[in-house]
C-alpha positions as CSV (number, residue, x, y, z in Angstrom):
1,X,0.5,5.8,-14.9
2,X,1.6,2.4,-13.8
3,X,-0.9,-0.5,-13.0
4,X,-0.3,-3.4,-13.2
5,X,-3.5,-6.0,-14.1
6,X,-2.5,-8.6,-12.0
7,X,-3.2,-6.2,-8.8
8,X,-6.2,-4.8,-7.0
9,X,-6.3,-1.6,-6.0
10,X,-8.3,1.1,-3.3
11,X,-9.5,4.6,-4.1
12,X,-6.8,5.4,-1.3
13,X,-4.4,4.6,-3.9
14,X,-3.0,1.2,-2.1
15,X,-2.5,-1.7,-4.3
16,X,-3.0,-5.2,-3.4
17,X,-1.3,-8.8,-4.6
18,X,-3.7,-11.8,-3.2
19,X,-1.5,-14.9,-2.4
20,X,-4.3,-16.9,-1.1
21,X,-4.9,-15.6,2.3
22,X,-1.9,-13.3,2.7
23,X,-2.2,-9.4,0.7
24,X,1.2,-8.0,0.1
25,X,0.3,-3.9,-0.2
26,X,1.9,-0.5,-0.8
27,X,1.3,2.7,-2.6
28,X,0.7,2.9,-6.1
29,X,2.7,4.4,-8.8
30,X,0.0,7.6,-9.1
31,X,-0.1,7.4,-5.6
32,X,4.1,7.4,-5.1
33,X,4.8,10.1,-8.3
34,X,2.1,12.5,-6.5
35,X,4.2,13.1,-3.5
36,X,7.5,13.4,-4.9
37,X,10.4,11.8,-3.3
38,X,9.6,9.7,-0.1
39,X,11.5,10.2,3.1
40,X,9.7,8.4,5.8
41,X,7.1,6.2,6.4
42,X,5.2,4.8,9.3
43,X,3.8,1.4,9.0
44,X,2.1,-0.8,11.6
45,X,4.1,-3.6,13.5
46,X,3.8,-7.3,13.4
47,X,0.7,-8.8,14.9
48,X,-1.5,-5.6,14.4
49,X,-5.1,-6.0,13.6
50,X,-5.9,-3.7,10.9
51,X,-9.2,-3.1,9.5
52,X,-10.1,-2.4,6.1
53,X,-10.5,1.5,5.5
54,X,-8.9,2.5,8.6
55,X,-5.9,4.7,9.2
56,X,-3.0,2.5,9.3
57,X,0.4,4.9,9.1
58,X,2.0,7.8,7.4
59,X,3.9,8.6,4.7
60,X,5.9,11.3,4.4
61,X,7.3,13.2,1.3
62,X,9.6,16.0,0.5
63,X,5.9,17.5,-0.8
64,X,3.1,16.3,2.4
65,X,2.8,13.9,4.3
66,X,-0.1,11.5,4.2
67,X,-1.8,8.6,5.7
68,X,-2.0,5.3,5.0
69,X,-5.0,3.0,4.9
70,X,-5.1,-0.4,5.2
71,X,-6.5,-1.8,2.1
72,X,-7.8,-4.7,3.7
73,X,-8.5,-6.6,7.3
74,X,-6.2,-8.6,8.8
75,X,-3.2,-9.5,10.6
76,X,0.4,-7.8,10.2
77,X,3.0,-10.7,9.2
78,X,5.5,-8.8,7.9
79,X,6.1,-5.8,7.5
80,X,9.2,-4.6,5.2
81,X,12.1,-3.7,7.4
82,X,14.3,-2.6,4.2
83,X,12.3,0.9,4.2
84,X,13.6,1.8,7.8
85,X,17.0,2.7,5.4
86,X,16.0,3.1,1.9
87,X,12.0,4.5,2.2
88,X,12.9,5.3,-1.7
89,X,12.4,2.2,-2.8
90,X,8.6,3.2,-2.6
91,X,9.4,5.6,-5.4
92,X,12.2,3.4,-7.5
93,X,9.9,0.6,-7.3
94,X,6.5,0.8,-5.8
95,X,4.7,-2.4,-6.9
96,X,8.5,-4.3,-6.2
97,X,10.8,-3.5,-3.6
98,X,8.2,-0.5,-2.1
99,X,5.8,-3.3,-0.7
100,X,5.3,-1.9,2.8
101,X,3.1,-5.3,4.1
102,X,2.3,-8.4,4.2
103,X,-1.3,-9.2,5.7
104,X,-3.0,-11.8,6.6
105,X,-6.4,-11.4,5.1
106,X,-9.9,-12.1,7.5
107,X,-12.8,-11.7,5.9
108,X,-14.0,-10.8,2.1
109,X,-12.1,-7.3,0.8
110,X,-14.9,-6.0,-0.5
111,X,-13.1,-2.5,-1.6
112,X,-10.7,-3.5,-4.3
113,X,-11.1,-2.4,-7.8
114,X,-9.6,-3.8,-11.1
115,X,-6.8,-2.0,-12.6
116,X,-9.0,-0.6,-15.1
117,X,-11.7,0.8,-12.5
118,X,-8.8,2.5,-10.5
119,X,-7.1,3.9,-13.9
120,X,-10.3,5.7,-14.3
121,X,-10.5,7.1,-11.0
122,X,-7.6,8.3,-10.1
123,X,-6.9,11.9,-9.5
């Protein structure tokens, strides 16, 4: 299993990259190889306040589909168009190209772990 140290994570298997007050987040690499290949996924639009814990979309496999949840509170900046045509790059590249947003953060994100805490957890 893949994760990297320079991340945070959520037991809901999201990982998180802090640049200052923006979060870039997608699935993690457990997360990604435990649904198999990845053939659609529903993300939020621009400008939607999300709030940390809540469901924020769907992702759907050749296996389940699942929800999403954001990993943080905040404001939808971007959100990565390039899945709409190639919602594999999740699985070629989850912490890379498989970024599914960019948030601005409000508040404290009091639910990320270290990669070392999530290692442990994950099931």
């Amino acid at each position: 299993m893949n994760t990297p140290a320079d991340l945070k994570y959520t037991a809901a298997h999201a990982w998180v990259r802090l640049e200052g007050a923006i979060a870039v987040t997608g699935i993690t690499d457990f997360a990604q190889e435990k649904l198999g290949d990845v053939t659609f996924v529903e993300l939020p639009s621009v400008g939607t306040r999300l709030k940390e814990g809540e469901r924020m979309g769907s992702i759907e496999s050749i296996k389940a589909t699942s929800n999403l949840f954001a990993p943080v509170s905040g404001v939808v900046l971007e959100v990565n168009g390039a899945l709409d045509d190639a919602c594999e790059l999740v699985n070629i590249s989850p912490y890379g190209d498989g970024w599914m947003l960019k948030i601005k953060v409000e508040g404290d994100p009091a639910g990320l772990i270290s990669a070392d805490e999530y290692a442990r957890t994950a099931t």
